[in-house]
N, C-alpha and C positions, 0 to 999 in steps of 0.2 A: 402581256408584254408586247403583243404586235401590234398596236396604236402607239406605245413609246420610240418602236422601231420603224414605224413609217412617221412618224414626226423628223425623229433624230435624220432618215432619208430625205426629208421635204427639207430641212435647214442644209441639209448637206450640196444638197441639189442648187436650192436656191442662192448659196452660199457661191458655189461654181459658177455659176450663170452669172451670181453678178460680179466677181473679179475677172469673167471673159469680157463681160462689155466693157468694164472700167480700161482692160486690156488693152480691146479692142479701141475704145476712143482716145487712148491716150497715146496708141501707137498711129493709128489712121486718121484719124478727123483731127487733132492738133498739127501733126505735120503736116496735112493738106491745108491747113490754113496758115500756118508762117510759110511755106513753100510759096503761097498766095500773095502773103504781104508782103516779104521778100520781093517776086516779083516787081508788083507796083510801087515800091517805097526807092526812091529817088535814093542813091548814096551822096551822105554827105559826109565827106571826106575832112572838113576843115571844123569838126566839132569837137577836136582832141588838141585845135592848134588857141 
């Protein structure tokens, strides 16, 4: 049984890991770049008229 249960650990683990990075870039690394585009992107105000 303890090769099923360090399996069942390694999916666990790597399971965590990866919905921290997903986390991690979908709160950090996308905000930092509309934050970015935002900046440089000219408002144009007259594209609703």
């Amino acid at each position: 049984m303890a090769p099923i249960n360090w399996l069942i650990l390694f999916i666990f683990f790597f399971y965590m890991f990866y919905l921290i990075m997903n986390f991690l870039y979908f709160n950090f690394i996308k905000n930092l770049k509309i934050k970015i585009l935002k900046k440089n992107s000219s408002k144009n105000y007259n594209k609703f008229i």
